[in-house]
mmCIF file as gemmi writes it, N, C-alpha and C atoms, coordinates in Angstrom:
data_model
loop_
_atom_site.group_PDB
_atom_site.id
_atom_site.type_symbol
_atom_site.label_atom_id
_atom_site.label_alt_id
_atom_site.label_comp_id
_atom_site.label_asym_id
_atom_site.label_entity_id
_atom_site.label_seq_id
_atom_site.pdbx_PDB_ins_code
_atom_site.Cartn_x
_atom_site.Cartn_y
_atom_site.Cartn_z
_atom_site.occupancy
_atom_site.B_iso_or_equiv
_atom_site.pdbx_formal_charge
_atom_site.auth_seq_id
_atom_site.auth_asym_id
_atom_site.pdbx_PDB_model_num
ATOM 1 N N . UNK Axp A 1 ? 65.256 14.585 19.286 1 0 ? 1 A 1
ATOM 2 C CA . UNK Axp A 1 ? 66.02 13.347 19.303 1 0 ? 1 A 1
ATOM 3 C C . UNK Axp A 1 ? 65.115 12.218 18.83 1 0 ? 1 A 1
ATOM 4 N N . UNK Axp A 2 ? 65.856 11.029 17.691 1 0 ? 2 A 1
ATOM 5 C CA . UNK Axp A 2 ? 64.595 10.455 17.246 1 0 ? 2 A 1
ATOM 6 C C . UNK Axp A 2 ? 65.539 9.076 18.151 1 0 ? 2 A 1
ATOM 7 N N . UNK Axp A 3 ? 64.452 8.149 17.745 1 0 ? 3 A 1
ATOM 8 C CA . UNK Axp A 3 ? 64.896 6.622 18.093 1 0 ? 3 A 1
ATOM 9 C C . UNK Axp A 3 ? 66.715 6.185 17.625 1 0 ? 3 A 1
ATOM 10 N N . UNK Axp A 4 ? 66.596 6.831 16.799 1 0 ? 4 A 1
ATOM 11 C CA . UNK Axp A 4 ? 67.861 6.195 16.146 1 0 ? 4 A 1
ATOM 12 C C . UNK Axp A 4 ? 69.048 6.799 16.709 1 0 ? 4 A 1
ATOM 13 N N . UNK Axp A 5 ? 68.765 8.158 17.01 1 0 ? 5 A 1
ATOM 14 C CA . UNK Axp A 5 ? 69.935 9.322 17.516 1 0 ? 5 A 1
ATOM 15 C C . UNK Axp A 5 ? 70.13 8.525 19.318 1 0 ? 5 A 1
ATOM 16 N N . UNK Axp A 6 ? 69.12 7.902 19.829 1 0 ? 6 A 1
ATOM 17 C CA . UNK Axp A 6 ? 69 7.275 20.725 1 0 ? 6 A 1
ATOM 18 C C . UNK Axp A 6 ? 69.125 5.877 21.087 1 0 ? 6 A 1
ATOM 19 N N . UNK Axp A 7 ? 69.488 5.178 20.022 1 0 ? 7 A 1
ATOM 20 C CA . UNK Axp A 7 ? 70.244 3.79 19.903 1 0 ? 7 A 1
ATOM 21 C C . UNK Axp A 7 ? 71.808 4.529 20.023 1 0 ? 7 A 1
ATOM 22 N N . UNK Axp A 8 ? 71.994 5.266 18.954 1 0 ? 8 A 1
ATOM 23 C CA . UNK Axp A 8 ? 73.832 5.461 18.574 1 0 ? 8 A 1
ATOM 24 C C . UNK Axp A 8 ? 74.171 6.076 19.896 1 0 ? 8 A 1
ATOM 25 N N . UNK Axp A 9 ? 73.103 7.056 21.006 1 0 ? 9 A 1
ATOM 26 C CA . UNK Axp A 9 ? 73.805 7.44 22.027 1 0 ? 9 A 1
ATOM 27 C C . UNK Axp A 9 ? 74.244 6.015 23.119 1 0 ? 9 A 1
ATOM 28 N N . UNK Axp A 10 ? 73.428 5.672 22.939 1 0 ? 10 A 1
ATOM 29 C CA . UNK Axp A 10 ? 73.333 4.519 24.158 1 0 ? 10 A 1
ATOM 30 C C . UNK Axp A 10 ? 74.369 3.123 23.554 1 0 ? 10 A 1
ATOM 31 N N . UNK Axp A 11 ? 74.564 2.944 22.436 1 0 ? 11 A 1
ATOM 32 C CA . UNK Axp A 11 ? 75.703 2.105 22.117 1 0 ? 11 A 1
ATOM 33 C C . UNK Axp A 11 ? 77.067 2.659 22.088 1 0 ? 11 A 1
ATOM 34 N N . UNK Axp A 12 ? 77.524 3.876 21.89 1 0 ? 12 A 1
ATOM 35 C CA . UNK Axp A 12 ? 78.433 4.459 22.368 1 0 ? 12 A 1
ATOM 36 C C . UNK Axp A 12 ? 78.727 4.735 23.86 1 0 ? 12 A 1
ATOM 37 N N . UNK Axp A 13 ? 77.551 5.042 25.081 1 0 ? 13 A 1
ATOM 38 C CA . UNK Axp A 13 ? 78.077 4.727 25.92 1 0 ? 13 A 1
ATOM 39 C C . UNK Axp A 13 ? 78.57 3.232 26.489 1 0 ? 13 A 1
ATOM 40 N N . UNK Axp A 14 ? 77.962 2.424 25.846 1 0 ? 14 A 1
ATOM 41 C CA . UNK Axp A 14 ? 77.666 1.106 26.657 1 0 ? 14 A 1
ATOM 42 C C . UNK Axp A 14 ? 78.929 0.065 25.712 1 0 ? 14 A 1
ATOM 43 N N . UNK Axp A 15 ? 78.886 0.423 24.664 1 0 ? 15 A 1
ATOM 44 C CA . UNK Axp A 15 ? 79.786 -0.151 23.892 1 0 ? 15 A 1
ATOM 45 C C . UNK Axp A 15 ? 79.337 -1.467 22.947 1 0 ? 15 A 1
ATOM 46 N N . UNK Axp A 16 ? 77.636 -1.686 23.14 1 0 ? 16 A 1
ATOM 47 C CA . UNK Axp A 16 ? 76.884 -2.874 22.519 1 0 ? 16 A 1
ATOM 48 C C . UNK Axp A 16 ? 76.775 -2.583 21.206 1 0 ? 16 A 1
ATOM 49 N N . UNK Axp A 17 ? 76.464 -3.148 20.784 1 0 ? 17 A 1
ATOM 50 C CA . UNK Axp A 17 ? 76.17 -3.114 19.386 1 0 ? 17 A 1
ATOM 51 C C . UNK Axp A 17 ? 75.032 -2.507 19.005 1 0 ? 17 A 1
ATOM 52 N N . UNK Axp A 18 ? 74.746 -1.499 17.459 1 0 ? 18 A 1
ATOM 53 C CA . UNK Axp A 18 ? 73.546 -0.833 17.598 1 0 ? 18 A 1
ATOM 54 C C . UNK Axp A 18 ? 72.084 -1.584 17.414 1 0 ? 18 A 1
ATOM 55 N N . UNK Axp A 19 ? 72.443 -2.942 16.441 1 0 ? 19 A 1
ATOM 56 C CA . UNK Axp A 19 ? 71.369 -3.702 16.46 1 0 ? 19 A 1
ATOM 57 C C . UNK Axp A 19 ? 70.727 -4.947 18.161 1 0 ? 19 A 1
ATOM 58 N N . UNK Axp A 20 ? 72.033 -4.595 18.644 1 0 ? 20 A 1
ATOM 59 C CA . UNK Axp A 20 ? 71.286 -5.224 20.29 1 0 ? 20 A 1
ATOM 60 C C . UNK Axp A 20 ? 70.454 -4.05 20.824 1 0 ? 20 A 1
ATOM 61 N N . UNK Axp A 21 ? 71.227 -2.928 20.564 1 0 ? 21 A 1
ATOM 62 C CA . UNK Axp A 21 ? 70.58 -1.719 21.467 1 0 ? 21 A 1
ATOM 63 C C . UNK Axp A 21 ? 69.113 -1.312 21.464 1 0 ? 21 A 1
ATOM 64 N N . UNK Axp A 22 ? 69.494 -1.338 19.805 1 0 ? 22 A 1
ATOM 65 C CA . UNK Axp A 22 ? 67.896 -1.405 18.882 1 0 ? 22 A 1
ATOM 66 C C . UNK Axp A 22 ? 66.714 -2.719 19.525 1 0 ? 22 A 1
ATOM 67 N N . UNK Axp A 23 ? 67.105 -3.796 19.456 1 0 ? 23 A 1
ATOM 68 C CA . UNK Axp A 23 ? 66.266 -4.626 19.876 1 0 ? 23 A 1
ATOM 69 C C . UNK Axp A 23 ? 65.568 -4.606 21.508 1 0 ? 23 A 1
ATOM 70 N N . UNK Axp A 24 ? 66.689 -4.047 22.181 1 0 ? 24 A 1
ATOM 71 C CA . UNK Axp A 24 ? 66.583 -3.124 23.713 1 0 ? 24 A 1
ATOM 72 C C . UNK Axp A 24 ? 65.354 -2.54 23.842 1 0 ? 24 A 1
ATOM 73 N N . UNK Axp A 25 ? 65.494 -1.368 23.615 1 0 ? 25 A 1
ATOM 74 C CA . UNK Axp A 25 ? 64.944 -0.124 23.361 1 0 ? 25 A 1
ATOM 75 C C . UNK Axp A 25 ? 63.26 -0.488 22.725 1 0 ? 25 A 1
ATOM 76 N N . UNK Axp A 26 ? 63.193 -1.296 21.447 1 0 ? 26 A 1
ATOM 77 C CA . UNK Axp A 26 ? 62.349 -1.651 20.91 1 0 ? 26 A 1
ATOM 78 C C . UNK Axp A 26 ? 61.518 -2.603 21.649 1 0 ? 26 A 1
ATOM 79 N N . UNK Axp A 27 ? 61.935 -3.403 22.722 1 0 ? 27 A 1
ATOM 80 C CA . UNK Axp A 27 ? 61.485 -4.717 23.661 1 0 ? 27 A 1
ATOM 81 C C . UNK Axp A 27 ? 60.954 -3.567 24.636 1 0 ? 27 A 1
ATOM 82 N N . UNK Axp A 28 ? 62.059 -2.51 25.005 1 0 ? 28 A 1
ATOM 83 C CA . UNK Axp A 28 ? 61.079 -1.436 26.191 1 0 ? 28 A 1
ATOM 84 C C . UNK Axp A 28 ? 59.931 -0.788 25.831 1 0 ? 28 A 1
ATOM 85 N N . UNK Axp A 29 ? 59.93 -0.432 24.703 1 0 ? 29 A 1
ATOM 86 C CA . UNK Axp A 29 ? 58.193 0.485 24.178 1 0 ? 29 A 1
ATOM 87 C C . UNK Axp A 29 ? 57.261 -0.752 23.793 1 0 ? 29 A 1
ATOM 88 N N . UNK Axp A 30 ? 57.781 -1.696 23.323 1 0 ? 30 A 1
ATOM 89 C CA . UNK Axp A 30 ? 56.606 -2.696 23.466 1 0 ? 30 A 1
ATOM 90 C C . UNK Axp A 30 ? 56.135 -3.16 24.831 1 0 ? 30 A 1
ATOM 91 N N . UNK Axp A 31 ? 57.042 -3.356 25.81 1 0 ? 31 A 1
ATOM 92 C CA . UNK Axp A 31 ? 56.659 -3.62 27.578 1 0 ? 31 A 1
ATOM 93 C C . UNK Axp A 31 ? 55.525 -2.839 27.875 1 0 ? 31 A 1
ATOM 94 N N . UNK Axp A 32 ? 56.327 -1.341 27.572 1 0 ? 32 A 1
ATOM 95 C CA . UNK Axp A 32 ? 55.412 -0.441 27.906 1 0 ? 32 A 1
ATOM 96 C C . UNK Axp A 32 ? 53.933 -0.543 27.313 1 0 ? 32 A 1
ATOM 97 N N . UNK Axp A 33 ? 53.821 -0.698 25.783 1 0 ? 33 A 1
ATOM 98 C CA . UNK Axp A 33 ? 52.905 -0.073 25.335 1 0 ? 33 A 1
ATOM 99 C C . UNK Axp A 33 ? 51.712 -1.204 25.41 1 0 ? 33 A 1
ATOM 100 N N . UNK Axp A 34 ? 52.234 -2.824 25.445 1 0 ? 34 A 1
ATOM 101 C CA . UNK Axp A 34 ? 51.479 -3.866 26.174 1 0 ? 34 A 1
ATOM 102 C C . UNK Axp A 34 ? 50.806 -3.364 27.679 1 0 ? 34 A 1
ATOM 103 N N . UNK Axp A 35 ? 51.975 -3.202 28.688 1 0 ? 35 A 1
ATOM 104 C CA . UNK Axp A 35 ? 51.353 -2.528 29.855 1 0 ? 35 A 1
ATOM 105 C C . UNK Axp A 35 ? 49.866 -1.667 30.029 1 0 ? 35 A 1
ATOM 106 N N . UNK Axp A 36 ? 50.352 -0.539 29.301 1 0 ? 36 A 1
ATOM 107 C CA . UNK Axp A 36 ? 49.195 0.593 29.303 1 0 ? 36 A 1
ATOM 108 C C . UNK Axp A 36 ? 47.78 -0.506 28.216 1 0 ? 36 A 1
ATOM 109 N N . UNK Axp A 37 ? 48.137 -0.634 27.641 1 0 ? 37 A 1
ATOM 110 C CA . UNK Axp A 37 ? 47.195 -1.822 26.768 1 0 ? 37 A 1
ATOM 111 C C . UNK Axp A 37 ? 46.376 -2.636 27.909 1 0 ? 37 A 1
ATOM 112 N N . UNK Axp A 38 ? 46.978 -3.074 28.505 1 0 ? 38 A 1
ATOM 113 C CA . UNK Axp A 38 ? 46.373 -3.758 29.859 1 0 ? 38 A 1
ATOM 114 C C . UNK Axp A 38 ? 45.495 -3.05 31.205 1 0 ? 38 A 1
ATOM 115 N N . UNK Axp A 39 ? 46.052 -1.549 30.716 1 0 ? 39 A 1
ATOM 116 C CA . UNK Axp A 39 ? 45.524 -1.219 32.028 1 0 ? 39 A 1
ATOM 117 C C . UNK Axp A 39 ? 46.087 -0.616 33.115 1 0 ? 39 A 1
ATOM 118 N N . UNK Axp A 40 ? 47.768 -1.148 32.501 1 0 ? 40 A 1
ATOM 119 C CA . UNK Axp A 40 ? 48.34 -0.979 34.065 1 0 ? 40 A 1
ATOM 120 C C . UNK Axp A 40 ? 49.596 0.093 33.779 1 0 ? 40 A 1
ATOM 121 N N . UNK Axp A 41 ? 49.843 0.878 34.682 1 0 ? 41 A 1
ATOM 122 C CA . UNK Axp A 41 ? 50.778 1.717 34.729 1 0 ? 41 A 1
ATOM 123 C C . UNK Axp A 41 ? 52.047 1.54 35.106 1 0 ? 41 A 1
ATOM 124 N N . UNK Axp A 42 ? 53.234 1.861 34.479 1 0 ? 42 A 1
ATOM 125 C CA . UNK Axp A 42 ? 54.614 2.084 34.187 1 0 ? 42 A 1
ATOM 126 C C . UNK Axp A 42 ? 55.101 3.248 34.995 1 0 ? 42 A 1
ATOM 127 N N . UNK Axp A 43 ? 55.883 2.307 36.499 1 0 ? 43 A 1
ATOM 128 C CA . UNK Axp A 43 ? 56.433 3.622 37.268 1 0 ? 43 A 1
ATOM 129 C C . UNK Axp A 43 ? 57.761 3.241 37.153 1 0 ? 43 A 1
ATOM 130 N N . UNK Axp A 44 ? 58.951 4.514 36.364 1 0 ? 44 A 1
ATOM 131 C CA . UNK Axp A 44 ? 59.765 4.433 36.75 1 0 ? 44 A 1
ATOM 132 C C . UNK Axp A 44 ? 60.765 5.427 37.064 1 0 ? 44 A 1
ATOM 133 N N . UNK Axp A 45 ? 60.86 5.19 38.638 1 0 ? 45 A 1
ATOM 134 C CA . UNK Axp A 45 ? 61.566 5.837 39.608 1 0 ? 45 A 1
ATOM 135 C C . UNK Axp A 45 ? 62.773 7.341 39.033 1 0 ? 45 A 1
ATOM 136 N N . UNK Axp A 46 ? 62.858 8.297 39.675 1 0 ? 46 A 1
ATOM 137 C CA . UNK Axp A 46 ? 63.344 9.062 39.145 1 0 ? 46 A 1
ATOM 138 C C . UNK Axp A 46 ? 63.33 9.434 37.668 1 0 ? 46 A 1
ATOM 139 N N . UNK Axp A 47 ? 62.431 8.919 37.041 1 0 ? 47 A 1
ATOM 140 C CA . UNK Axp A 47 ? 62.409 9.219 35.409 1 0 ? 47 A 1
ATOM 141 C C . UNK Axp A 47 ? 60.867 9.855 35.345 1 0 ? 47 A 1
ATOM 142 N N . UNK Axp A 48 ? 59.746 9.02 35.278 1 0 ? 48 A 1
ATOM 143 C CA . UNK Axp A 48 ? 58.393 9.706 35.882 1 0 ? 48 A 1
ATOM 144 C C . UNK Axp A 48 ? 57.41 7.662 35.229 1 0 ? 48 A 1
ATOM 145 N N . UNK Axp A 49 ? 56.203 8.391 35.436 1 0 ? 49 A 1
ATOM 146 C CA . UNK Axp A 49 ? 55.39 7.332 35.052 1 0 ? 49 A 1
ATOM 147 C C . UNK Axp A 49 ? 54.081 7.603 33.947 1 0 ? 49 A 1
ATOM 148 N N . UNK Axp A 50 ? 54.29 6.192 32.659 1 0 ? 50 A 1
ATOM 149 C CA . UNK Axp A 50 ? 53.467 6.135 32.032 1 0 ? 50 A 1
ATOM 150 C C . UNK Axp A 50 ? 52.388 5.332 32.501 1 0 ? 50 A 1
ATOM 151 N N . UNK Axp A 51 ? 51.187 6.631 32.334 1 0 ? 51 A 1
ATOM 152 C CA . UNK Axp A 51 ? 49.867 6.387 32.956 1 0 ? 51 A 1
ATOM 153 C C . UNK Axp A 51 ? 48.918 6.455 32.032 1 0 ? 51 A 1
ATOM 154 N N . UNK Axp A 52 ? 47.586 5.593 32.427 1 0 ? 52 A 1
ATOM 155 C CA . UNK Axp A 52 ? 46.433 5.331 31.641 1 0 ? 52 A 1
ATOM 156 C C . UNK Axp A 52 ? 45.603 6.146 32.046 1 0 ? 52 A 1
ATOM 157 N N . UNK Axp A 53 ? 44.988 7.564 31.908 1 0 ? 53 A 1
ATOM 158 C CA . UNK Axp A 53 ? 44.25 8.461 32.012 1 0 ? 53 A 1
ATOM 159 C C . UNK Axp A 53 ? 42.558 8.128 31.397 1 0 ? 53 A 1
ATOM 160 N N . UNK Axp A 54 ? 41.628 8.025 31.653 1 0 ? 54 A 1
ATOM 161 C CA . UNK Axp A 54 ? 40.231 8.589 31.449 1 0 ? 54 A 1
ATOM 162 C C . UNK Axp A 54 ? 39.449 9.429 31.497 1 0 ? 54 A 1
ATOM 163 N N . UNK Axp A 55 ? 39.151 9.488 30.183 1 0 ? 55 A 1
ATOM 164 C CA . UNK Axp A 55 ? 38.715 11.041 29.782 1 0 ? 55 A 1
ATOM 165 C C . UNK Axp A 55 ? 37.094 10.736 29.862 1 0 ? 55 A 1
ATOM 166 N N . UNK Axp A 56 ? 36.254 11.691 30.302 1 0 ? 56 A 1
ATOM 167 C CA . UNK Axp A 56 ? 35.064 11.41 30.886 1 0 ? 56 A 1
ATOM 168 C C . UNK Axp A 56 ? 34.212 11.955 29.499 1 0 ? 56 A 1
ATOM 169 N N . UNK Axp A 57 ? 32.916 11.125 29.221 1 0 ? 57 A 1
ATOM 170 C CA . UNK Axp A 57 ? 31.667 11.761 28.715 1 0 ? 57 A 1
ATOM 171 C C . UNK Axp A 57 ? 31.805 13.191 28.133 1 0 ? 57 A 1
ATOM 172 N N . UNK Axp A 58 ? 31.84 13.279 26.819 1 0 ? 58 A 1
ATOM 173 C CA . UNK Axp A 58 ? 31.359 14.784 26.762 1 0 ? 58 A 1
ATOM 174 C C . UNK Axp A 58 ? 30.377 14.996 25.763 1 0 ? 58 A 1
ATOM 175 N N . UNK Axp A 59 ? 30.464 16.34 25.849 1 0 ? 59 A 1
ATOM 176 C CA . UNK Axp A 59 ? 29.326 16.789 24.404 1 0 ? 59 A 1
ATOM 177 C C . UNK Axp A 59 ? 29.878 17.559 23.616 1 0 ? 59 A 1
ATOM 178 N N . UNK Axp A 60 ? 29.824 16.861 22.108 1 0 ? 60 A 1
ATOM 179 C CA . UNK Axp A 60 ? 30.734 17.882 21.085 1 0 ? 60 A 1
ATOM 180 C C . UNK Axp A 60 ? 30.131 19.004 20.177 1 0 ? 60 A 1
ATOM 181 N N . UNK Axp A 61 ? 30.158 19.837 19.273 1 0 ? 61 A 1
ATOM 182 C CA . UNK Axp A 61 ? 29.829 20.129 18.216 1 0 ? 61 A 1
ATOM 183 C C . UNK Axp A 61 ? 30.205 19.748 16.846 1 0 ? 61 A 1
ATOM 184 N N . UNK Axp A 62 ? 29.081 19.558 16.043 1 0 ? 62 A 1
ATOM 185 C CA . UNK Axp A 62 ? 29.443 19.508 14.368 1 0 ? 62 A 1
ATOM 186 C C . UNK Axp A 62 ? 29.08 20.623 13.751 1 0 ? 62 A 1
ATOM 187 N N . UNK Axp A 63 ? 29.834 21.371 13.624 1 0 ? 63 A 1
ATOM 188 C CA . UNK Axp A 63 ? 29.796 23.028 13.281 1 0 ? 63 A 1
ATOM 189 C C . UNK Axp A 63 ? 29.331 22.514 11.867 1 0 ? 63 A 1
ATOM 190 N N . UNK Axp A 64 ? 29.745 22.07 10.78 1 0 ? 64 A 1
ATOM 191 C CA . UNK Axp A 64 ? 29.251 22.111 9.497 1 0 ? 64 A 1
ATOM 192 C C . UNK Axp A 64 ? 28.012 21.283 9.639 1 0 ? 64 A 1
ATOM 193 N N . UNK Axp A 65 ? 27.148 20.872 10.29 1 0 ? 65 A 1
ATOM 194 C CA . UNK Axp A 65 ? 26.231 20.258 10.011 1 0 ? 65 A 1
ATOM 195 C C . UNK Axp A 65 ? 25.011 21.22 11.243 1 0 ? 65 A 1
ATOM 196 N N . UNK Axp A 66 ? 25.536 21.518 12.588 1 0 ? 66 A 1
ATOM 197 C CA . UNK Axp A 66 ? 25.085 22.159 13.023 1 0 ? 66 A 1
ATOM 198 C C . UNK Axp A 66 ? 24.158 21.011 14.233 1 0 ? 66 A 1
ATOM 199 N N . UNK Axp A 67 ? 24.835 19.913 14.635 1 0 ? 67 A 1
ATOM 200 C CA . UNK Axp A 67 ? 24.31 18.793 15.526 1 0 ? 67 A 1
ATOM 201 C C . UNK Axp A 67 ? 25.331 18.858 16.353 1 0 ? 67 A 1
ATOM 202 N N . UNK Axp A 68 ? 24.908 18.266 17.457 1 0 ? 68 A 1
ATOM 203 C CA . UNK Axp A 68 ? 25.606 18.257 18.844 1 0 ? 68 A 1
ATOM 204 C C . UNK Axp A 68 ? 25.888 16.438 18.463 1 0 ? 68 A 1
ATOM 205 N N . UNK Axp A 69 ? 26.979 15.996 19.182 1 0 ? 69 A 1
ATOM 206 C CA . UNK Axp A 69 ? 27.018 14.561 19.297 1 0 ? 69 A 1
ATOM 207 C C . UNK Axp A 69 ? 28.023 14.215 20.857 1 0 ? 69 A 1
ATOM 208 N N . UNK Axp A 70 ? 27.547 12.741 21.217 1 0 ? 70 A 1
ATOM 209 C CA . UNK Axp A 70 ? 28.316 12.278 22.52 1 0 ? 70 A 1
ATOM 210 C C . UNK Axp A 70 ? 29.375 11.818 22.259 1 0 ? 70 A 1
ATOM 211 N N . UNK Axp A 71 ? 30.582 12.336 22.411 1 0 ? 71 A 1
ATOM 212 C CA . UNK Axp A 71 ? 31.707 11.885 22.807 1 0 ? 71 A 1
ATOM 213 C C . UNK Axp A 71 ? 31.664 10.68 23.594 1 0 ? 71 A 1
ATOM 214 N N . UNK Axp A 72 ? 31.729 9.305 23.928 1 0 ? 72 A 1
ATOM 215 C CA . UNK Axp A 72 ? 31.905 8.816 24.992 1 0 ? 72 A 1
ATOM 216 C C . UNK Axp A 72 ? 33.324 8.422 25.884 1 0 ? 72 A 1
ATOM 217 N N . UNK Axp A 73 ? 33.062 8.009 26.621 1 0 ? 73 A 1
ATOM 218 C CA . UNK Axp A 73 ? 34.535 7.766 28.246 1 0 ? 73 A 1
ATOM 219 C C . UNK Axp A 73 ? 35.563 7.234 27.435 1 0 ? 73 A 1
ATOM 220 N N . UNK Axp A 74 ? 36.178 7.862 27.571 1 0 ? 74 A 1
ATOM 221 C CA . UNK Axp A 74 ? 37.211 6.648 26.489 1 0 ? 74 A 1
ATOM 222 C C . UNK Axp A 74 ? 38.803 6.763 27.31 1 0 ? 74 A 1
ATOM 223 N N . UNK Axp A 75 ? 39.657 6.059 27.526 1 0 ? 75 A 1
ATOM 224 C CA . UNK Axp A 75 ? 41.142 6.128 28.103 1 0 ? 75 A 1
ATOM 225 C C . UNK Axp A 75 ? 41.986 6.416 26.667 1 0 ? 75 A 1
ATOM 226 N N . UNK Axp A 76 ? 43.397 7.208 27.573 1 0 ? 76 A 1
ATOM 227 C CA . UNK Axp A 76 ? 43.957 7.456 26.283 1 0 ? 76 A 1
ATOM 228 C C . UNK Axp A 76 ? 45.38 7.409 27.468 1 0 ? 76 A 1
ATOM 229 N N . UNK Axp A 77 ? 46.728 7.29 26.497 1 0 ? 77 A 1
ATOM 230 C CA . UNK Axp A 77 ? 47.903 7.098 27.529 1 0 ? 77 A 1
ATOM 231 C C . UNK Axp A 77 ? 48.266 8.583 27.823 1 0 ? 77 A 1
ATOM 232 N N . UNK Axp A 78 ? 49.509 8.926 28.984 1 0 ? 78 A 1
ATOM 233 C CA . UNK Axp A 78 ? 49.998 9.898 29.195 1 0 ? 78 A 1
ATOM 234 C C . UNK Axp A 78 ? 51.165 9.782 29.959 1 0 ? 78 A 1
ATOM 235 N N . UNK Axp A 79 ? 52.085 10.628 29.783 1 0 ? 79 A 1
ATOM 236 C CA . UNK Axp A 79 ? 53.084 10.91 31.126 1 0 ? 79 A 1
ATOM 237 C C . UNK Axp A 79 ? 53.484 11.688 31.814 1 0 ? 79 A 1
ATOM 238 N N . UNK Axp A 80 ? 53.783 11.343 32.632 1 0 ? 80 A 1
ATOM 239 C CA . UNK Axp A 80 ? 53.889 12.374 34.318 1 0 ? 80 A 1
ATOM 240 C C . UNK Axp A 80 ? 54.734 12.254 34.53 1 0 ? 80 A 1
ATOM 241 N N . UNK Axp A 81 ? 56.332 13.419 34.611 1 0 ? 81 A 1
ATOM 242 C CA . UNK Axp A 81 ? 57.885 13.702 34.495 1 0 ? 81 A 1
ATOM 243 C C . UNK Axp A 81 ? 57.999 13.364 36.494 1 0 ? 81 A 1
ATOM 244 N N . UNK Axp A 82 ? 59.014 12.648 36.428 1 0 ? 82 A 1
ATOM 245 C CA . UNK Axp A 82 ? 59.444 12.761 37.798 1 0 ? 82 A 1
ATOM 246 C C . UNK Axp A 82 ? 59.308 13.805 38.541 1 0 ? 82 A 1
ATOM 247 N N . UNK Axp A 83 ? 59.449 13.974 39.767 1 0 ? 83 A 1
ATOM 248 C CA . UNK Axp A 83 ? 59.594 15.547 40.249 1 0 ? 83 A 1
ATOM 249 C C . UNK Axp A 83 ? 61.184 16.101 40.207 1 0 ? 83 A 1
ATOM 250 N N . UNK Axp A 84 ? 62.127 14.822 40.474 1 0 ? 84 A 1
ATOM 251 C CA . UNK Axp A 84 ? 63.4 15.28 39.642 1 0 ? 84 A 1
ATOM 252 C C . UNK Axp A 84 ? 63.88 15.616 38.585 1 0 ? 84 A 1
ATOM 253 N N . UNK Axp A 85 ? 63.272 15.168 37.436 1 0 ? 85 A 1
ATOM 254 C CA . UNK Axp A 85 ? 63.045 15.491 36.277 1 0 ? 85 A 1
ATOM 255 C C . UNK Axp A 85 ? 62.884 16.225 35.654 1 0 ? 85 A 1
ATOM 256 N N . UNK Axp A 86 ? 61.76 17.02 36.439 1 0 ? 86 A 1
ATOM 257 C CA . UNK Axp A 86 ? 60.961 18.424 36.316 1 0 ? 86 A 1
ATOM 258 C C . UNK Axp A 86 ? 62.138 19.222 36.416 1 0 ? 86 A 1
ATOM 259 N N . UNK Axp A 87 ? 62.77 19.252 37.553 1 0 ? 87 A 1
ATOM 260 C CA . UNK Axp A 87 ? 63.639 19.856 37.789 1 0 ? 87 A 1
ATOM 261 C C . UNK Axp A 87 ? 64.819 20.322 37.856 1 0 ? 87 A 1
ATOM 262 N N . UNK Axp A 88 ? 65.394 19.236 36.87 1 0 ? 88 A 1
ATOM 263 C CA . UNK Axp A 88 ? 66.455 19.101 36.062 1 0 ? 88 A 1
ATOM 264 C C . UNK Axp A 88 ? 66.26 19.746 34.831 1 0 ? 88 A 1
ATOM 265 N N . UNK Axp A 89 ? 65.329 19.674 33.891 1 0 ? 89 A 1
ATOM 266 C CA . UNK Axp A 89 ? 64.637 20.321 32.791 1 0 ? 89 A 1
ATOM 267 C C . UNK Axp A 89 ? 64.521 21.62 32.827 1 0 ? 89 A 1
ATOM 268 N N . UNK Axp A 90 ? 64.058 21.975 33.982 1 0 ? 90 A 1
ATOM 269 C CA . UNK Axp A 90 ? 63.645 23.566 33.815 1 0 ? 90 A 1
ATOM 270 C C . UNK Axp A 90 ? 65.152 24.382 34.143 1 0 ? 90 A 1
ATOM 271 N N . UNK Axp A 91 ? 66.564 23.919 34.936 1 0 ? 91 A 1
ATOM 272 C CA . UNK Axp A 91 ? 67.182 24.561 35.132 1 0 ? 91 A 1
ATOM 273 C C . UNK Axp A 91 ? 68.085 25.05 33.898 1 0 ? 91 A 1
């Protein structure tokens, strides 16, 4: 399902228009993606939460050169499915 298949669902239920829906939808992934940008995590209830994860120190390989190099700590986003969710999905 892309963005768009997901405006036309949600203006057909709701009956808005697809360019309000669009602007909707588009205002929510920017909330979000400001949020996690900040730091801070996106809980929402029965759906699950977008979280800011940190990935720790590592040590990599450069196979064609044959050197080791440091990865460093770096955060990256993620999400975690409701537990209702989960469980709606798998049935």
């Amino acid at each position: 399902m892309t963005k768009a298949d997901i405006v036309n669902e949600i203006a057909e239920k709701t009956g808005m228009s697809k360019p309000e829906v669009l602007n909707v939808v588009e205002a929510f992934m920017a909330s979000v993606k400001n949020s996690l940008t900040n730091g801070e995590n996106v809980y929402l209830r029965g759906f699950g939460s977008f979280i800011v994860k940190t990935r720790a120190q590592k040590t990599a390989r450069n196979i064609s050169k044959n050197t080791t190099i440091i990865v460093p700590e770096h955060k990256i986003p993620a999400f975690k499915p409701a537990k209702t969710f989960t469980i709606s999905v798998k049935k």
